[in-house]
DSSP file (Angstrom, degrees, kcal/mol; ACC not computed):
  #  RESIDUE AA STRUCTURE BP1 BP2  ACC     N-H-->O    O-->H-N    N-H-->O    O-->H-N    TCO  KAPPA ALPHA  PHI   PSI    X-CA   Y-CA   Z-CA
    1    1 A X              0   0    0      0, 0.0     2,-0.4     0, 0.0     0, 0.0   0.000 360.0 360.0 360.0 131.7    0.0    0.0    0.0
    2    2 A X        -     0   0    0      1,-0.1     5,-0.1     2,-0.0     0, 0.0  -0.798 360.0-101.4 -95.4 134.4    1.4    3.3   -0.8
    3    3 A X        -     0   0    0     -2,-0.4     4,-0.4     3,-0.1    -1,-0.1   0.307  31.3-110.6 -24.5 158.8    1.8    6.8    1.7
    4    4 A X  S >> S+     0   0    0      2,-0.2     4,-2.6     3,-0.1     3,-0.6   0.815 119.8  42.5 -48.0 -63.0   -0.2    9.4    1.6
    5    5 A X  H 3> S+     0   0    0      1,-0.2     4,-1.8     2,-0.2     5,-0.4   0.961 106.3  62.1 -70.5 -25.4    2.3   11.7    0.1
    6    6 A X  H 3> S+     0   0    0      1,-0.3     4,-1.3     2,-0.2    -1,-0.2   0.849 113.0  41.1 -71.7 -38.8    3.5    8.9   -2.4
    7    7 A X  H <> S+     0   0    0     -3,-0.6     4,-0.5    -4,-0.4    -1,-0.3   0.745 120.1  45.8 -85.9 -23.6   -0.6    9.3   -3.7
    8    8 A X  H  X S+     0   0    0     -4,-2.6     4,-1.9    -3,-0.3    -2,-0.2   0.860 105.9  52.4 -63.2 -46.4   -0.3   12.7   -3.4
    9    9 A X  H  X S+     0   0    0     -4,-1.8     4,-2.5    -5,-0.3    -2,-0.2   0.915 119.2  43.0 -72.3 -65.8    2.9   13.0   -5.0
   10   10 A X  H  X S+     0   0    0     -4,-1.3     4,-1.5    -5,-0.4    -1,-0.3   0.858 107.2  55.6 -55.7 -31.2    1.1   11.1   -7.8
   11   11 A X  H  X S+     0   0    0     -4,-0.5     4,-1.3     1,-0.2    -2,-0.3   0.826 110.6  46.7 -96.6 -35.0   -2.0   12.8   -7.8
   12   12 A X  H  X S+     0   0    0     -4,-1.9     4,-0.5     2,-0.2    -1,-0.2   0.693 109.5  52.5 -85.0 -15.2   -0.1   16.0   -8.3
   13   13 A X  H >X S+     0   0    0     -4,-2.5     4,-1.8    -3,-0.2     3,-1.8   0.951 113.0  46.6 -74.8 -50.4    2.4   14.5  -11.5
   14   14 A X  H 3X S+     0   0    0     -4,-1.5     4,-1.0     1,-0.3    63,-0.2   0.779 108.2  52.2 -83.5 -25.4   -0.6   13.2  -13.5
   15   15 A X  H 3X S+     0   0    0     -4,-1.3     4,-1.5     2,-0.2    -1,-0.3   0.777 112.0  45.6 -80.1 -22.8   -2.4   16.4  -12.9
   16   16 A X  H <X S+     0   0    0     -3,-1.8     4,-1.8    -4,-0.5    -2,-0.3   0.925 111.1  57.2 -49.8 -70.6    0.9   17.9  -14.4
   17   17 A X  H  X S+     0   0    0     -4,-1.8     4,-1.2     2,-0.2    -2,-0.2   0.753  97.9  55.7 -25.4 -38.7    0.4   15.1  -17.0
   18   18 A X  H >X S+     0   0    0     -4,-1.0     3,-2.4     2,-0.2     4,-1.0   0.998 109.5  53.1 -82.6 -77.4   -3.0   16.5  -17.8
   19   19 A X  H >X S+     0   0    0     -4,-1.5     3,-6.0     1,-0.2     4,-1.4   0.724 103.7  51.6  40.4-109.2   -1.0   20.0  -18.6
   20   20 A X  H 3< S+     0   0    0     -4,-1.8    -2,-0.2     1,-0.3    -1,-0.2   0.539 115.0  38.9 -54.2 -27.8    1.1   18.7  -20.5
   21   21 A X  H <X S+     0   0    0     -3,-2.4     4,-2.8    -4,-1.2    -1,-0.3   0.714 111.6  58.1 -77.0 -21.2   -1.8   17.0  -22.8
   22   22 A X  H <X S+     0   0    0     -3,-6.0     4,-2.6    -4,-1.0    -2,-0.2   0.965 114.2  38.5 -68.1 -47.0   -4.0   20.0  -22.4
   23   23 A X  H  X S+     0   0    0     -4,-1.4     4,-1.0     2,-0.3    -1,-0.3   0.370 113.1  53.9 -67.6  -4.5   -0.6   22.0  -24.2
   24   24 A X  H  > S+     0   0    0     -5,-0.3     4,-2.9    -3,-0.3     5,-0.3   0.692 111.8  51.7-140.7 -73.3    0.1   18.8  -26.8
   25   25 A X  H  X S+     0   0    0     -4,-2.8     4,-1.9     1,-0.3    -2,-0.3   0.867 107.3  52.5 -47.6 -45.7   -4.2   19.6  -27.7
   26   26 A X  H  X S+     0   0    0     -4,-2.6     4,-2.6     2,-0.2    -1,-0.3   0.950 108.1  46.2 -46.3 -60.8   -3.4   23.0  -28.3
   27   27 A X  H  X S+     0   0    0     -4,-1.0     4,-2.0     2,-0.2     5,-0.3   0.968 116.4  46.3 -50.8 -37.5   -0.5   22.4  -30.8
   28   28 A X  H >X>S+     0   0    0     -4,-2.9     4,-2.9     1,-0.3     3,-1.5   0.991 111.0  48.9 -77.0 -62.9   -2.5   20.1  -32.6
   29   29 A X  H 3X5S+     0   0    0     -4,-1.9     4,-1.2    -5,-0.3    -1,-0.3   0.824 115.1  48.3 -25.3 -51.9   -5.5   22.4  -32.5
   30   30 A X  H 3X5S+     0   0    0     -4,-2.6     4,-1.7     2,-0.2    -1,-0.2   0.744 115.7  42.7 -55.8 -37.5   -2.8   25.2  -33.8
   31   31 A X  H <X5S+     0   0    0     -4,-2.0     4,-2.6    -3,-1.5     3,-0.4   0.952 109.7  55.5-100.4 -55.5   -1.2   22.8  -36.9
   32   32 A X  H  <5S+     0   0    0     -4,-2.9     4,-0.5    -5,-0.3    -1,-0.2   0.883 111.0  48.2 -83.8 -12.9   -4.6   21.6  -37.7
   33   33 A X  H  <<S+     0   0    0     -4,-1.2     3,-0.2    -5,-0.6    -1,-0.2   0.930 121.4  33.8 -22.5 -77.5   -5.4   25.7  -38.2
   34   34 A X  H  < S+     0   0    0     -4,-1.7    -2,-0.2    -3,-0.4    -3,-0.2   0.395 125.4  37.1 -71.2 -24.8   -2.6   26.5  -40.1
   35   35 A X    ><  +     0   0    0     -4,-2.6     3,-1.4     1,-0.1     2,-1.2   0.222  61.9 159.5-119.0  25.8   -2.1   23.5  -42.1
   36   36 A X  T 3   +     0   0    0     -4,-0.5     3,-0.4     1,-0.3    -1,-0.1   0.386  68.6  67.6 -37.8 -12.6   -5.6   22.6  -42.7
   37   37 A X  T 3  S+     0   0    0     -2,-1.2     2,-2.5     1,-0.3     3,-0.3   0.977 102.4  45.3 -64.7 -72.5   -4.3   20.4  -45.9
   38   38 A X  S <  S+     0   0    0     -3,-1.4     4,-0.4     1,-0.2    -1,-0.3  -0.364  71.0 126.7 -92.4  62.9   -2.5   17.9  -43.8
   39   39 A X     >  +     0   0    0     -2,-2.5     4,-1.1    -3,-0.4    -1,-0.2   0.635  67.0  53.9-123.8  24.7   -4.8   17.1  -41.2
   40   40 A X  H  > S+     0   0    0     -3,-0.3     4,-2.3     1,-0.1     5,-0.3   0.863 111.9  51.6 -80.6 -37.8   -5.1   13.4  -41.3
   41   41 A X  H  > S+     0   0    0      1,-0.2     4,-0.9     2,-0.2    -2,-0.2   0.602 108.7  52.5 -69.9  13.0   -1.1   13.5  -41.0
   42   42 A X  H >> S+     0   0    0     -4,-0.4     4,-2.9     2,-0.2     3,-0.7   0.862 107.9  49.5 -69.8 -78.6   -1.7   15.9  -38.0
   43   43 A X  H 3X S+     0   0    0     -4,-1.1     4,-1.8     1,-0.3     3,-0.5   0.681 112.3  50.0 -20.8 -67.2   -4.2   13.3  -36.3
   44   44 A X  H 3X S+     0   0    0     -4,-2.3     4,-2.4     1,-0.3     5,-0.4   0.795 112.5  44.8 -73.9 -56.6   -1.6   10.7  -36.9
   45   45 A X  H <X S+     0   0    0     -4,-0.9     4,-2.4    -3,-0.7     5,-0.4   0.919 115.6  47.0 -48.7 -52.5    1.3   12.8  -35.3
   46   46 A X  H  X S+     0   0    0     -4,-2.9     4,-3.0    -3,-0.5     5,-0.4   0.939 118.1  43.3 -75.7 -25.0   -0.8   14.0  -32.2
   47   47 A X  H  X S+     0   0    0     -4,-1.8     4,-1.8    -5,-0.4     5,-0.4   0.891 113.2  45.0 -55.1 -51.8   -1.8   10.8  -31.7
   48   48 A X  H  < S+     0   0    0     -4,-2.4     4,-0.3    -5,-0.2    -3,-0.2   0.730 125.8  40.0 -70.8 -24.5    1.7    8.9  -32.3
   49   49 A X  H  X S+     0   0    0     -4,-2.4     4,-1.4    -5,-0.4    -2,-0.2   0.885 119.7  45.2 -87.2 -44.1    3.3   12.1  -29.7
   50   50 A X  H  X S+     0   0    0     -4,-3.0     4,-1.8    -5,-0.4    -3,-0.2   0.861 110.2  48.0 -84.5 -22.3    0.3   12.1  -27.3
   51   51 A X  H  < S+     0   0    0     -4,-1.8     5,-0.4    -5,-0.4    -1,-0.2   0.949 113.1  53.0 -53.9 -56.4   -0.3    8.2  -26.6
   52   52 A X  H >> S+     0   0    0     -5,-0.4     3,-0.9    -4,-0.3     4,-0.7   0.898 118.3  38.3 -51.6 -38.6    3.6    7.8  -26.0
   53   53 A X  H 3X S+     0   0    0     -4,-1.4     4,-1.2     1,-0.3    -1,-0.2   0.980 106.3  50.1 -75.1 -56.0    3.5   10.5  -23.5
   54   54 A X  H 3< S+     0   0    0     -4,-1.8    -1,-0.3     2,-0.2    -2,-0.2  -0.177 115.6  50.0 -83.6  26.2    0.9   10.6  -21.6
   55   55 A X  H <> S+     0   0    0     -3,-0.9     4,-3.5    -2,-0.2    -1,-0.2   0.166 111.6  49.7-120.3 -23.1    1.5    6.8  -20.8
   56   56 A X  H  X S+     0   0    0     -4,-0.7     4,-2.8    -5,-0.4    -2,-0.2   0.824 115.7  45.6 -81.7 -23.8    5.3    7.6  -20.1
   57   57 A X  H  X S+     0   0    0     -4,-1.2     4,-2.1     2,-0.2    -3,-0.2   0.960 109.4  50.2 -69.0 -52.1    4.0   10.4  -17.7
   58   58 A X  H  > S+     0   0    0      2,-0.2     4,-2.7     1,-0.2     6,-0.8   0.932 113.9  48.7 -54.4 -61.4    1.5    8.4  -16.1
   59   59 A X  H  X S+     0   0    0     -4,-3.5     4,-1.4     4,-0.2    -2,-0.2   0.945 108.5  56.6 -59.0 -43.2    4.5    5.6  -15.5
   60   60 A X  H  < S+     0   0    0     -4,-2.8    -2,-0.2     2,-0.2    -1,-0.2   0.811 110.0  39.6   9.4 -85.3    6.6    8.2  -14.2
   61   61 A X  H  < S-     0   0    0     -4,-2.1    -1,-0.2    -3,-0.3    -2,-0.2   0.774 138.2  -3.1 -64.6 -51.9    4.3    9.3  -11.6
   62   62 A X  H >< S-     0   0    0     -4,-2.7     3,-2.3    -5,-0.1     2,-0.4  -0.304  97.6 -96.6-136.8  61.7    2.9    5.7  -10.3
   63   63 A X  T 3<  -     0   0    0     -4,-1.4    -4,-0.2     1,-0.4    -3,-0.1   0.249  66.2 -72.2  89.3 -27.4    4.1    3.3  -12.1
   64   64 A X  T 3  S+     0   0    0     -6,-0.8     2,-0.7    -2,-0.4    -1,-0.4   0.695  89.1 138.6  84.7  18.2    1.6    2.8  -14.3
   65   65 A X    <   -     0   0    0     -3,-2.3     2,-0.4    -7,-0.2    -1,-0.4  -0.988  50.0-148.2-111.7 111.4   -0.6    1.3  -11.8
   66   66 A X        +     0   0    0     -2,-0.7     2,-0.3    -3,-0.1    -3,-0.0  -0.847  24.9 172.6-134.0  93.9   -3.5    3.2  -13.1
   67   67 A X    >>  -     0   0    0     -2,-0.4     3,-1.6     1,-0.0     4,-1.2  -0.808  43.2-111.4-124.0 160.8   -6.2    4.2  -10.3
   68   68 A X  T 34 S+     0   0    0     -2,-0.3     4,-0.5     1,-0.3    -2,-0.0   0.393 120.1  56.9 -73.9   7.4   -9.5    6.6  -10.5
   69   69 A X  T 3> S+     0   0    0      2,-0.2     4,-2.6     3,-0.1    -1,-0.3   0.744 111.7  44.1 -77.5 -51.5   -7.8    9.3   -8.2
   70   70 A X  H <> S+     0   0    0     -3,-1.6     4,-3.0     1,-0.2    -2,-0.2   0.863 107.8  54.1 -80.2 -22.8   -5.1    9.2  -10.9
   71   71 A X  H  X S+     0   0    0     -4,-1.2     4,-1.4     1,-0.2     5,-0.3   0.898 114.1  46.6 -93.3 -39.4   -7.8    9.3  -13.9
   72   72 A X  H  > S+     0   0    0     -4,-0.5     4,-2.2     3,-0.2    -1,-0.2   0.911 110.2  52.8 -57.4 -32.4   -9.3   12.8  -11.9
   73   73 A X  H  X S+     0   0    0     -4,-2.6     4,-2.1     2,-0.2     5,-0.3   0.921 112.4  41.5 -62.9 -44.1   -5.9   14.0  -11.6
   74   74 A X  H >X S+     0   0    0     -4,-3.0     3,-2.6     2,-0.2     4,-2.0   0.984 121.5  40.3 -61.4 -63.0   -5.3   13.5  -15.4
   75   75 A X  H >X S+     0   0    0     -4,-1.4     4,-2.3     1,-0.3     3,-1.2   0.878 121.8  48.7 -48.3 -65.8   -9.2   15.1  -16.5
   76   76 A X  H 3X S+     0   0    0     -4,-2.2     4,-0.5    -5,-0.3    -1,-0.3   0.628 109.5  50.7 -63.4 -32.8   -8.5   17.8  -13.5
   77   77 A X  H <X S+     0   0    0     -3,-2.6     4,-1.4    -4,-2.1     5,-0.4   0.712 113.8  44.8 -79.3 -35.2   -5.0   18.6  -14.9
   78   78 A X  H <X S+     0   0    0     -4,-2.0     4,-1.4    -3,-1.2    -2,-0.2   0.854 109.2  54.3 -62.9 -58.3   -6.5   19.1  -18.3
   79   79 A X  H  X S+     0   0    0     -4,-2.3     4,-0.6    -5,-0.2    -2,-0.2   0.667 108.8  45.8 -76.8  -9.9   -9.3   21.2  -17.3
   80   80 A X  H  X S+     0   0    0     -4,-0.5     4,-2.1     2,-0.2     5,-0.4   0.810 115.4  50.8 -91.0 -32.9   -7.3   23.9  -15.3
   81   81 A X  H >X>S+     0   0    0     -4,-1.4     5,-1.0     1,-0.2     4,-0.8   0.951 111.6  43.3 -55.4 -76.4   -4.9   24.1  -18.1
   82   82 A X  H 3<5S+     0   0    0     -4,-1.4    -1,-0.2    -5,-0.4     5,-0.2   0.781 118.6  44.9 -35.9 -31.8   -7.4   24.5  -20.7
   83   83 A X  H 3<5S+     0   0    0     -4,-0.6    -1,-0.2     3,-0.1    -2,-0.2   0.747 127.6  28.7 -79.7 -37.0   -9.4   27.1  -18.4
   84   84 A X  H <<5S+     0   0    0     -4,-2.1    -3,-0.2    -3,-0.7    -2,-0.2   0.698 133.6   9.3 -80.0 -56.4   -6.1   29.0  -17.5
   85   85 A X  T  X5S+     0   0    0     -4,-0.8     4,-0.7    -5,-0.4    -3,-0.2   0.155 103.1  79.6-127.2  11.8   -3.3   28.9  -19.8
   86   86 A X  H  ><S+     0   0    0     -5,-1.0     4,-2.6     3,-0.2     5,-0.2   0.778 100.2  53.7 -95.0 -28.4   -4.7   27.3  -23.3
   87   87 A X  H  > S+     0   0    0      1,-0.2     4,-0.6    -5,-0.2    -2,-0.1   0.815 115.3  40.6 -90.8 -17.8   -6.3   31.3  -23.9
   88   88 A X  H  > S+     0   0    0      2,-0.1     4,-2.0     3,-0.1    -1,-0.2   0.670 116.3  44.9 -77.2 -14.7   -2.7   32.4  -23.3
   89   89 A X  H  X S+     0   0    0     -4,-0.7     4,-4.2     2,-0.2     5,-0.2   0.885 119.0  48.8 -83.8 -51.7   -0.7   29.5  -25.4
   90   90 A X  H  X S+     0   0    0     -4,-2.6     4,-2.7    -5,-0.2    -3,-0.2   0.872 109.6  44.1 -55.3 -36.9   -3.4   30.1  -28.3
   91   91 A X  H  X S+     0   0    0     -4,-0.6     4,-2.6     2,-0.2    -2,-0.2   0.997 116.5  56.5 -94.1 -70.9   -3.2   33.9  -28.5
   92   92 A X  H  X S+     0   0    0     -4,-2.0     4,-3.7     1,-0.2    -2,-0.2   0.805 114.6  38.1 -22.0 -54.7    1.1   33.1  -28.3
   93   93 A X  H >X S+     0   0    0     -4,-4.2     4,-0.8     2,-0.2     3,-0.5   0.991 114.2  49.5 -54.5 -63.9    0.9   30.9  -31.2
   94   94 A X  H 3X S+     0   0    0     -4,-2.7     4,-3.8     2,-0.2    -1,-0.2   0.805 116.3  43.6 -37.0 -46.2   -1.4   32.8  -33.1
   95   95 A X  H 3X S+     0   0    0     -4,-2.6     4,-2.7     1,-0.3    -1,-0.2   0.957 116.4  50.2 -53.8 -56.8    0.8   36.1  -32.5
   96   96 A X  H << S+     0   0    0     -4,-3.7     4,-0.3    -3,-0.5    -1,-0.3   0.374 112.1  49.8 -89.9  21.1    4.1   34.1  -33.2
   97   97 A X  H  < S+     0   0    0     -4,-0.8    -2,-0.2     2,-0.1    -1,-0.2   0.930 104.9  50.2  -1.0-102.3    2.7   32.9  -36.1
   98   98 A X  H >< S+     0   0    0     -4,-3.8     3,-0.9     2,-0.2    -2,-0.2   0.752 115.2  51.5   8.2 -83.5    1.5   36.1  -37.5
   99   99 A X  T >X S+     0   0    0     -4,-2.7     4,-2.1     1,-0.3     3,-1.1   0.741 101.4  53.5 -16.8 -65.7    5.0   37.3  -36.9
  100  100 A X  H 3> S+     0   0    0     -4,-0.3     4,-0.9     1,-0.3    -1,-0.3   0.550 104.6  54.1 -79.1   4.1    6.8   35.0  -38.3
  101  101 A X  H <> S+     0   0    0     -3,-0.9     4,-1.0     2,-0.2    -1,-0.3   0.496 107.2  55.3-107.6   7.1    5.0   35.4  -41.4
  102  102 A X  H <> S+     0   0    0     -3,-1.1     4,-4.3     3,-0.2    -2,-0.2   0.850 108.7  46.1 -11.5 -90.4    5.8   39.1  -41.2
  103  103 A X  H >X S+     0   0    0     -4,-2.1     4,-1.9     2,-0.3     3,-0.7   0.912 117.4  44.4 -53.6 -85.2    9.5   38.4  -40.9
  104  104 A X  H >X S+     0   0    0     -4,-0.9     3,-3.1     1,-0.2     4,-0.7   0.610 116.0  47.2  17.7-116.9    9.0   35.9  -43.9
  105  105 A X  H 3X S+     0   0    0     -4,-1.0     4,-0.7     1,-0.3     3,-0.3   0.607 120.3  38.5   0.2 -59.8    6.8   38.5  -46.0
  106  106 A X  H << S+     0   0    0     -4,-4.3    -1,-0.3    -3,-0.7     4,-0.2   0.696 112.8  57.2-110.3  -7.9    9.3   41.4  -45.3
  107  107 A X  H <X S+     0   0    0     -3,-3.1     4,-1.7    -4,-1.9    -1,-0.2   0.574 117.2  38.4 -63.4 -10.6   12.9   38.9  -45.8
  108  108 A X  H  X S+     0   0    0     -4,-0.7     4,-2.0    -5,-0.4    -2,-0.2   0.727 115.5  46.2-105.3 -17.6   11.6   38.0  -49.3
  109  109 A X  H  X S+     0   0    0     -4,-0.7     4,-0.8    -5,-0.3    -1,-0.2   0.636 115.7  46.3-101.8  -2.0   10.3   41.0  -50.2
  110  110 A X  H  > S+     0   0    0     -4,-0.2     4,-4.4     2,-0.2    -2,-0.2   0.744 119.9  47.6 -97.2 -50.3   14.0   42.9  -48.8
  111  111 A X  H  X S+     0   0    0     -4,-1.7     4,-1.9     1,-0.2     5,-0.2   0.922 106.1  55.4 -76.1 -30.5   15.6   40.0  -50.8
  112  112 A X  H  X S+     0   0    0     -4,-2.0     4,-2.6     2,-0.2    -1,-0.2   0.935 110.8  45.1 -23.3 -68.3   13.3   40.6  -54.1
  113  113 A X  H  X S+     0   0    0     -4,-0.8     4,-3.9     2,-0.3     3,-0.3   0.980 112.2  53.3 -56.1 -57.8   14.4   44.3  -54.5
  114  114 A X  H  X S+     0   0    0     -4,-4.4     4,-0.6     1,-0.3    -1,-0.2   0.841 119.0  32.8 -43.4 -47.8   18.0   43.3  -53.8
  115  115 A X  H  X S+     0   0    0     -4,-1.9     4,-0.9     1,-0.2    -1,-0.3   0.851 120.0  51.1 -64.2 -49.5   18.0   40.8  -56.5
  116  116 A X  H  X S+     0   0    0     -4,-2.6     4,-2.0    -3,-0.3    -1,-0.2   0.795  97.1  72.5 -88.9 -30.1   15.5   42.8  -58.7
  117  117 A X  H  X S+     0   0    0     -4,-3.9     4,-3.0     1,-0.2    -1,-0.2   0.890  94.2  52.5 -58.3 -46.5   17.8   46.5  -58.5
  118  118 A X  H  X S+     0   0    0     -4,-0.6     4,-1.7     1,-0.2    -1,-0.2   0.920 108.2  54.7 -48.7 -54.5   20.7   45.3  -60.8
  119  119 A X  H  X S+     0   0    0     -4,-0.9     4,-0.9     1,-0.2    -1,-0.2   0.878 110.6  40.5 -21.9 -60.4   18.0   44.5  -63.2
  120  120 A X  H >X S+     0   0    0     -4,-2.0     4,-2.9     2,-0.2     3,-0.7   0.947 112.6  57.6 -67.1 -49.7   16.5   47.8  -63.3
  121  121 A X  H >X S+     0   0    0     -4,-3.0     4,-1.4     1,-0.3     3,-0.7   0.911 111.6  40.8 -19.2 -78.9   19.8   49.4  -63.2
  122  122 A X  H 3< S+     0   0    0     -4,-1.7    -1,-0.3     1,-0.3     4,-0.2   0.526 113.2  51.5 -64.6 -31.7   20.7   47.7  -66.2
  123  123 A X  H << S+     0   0    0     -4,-0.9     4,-0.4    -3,-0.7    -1,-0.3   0.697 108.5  53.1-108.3 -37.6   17.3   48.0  -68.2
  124  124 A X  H << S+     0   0    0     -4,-2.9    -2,-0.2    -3,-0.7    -1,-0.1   0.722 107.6  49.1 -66.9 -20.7   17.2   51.6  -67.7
  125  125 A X  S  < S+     0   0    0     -4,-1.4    -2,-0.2    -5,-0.5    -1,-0.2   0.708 119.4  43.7 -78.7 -20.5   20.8   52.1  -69.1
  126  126 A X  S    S+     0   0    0     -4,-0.2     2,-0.5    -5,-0.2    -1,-0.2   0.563  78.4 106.4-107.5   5.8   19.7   49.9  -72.1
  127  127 A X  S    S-     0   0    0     -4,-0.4     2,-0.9     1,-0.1    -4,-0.0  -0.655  70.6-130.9 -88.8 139.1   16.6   51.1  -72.9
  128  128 A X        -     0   0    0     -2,-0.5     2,-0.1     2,-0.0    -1,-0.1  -0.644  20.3-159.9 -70.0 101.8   16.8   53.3  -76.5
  129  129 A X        -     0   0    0     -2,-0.9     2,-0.3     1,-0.0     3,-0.1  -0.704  28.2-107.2 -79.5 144.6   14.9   56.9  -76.1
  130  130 A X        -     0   0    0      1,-0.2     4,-0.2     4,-0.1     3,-0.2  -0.781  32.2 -93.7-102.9 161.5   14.0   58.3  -79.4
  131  131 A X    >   -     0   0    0     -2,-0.3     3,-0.6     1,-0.2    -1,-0.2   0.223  53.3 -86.6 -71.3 151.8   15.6   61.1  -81.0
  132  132 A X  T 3  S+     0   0    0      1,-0.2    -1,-0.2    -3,-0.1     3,-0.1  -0.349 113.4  21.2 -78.6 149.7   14.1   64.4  -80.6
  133  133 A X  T 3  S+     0   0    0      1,-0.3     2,-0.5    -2,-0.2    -1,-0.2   0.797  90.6 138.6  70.7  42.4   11.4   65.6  -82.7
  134  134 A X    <   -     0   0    0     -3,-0.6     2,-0.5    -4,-0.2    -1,-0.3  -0.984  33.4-168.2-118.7 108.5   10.7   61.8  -83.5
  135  135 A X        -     0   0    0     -2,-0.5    -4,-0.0    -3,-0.1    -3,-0.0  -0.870  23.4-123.7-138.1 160.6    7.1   61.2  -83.5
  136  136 A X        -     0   0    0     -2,-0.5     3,-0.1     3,-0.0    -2,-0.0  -0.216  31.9-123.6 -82.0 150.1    5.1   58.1  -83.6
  137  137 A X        -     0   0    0      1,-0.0     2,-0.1     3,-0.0     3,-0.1  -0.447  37.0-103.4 -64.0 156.4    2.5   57.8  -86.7
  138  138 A X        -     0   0    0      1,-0.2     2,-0.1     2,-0.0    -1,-0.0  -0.108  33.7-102.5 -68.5-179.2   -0.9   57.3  -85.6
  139  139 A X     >  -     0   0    0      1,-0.1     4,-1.2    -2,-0.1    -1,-0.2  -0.370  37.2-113.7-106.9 168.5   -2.4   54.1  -85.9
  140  140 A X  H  >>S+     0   0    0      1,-0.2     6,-1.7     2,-0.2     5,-1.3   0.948 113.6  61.8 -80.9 -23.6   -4.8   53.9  -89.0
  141  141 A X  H  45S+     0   0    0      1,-0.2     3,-0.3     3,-0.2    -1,-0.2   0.846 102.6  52.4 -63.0 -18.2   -7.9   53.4  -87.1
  142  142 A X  H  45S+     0   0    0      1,-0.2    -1,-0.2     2,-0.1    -2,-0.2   0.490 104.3  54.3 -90.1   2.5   -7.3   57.0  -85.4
  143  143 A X  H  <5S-     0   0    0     -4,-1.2    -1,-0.2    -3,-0.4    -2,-0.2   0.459 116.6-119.6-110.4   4.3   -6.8   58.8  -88.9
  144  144 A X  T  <5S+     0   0    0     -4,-0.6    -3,-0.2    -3,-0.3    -2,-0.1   0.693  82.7 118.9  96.7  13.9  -10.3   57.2  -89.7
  145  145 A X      < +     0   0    0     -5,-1.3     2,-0.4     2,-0.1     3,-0.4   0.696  68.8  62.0 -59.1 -36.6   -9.0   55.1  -92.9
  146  146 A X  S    S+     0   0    0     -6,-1.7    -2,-0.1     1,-0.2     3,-0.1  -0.826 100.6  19.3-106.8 161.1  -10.0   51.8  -91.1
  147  147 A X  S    S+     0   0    0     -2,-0.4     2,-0.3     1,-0.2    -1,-0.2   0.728  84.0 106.0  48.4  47.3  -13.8   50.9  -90.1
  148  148 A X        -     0   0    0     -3,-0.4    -1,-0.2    -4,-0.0     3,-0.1  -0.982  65.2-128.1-134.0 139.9  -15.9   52.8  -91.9
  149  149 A X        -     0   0    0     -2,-0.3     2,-0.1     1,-0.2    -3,-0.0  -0.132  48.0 -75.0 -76.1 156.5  -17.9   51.3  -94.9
  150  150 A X              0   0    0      1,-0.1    -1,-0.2    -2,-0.1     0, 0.0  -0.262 360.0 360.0 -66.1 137.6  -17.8   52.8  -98.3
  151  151 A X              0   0    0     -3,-0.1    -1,-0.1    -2,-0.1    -2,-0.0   0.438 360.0 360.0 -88.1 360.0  -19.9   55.9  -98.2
């Protein structure tokens, strides 16, 4: 039979545990946002990250000897995260998101110009202006010779 603090001790990892799954549901919730193309291989990733874990947490804590104290700890650990910190981890992502697609957006568009100046350079030095008092004929519909029927 195990102490009090040893169930305590436990009661308080798995609720940690619960955390840590509430945060693991948030990324996945975030990737399947952002990547909405890929979201069976999302499932398959939160699934293949959050089974491994939360069973390695859970042995950790007790052992793996798996009691309904520990299966409130988990649910309890889950629900303060989610109530507490999932509206500050979402609003984080979202932001460094955002951000980083900023930084993105304004390195490509820094590296565009660079790449694109020599161009211009070069294309304003080659282009031929024509000589003065050179002007271009009108086209023949504007001196009225084409599209009008015999009169």
């Amino acid at each position: 039979m195990e102490s009090l603090a040893q169930q305590l001790a436990a009661f308080f990892a798995v609720t940690a545990a619960g955390g840590a799954g509430g945060l693991l549901f948030d990324l996945y919730r975030f990737l399947r946002r952002e990547v909405p193309r890929w979201g069976g291989l999302v499932d398959g990733l939160f699934w293949l990250v959050a089974g491994p874990t939360m069973l390695l947490l859970i042995t950790l804590a007790n052992w793996a000897s798996l009691r309904f104290y520990l299966v409130v700890a988990l649910g309890l650990g889950f629900f303060l995260y989610a109530q507490l910190l999932s509206p500050l981890v979402t609003w984080v992502l979202l932001e460094g998101s955002r951000l980083f697609g900023l930084g993105v957006r304004g390195l490509t568009s820094v590296g565009l110009a660079a790449a694109r100046w020599p161009a211009t350079r070069l294309a304003r030095r080659a282009t031929v202006r024509p000589a003065r008092g050179w002007r271009r004929a009108p086209l023949l519909w504007q001196t009225g010779w084409v599209g009008r029927g015999r009169r």
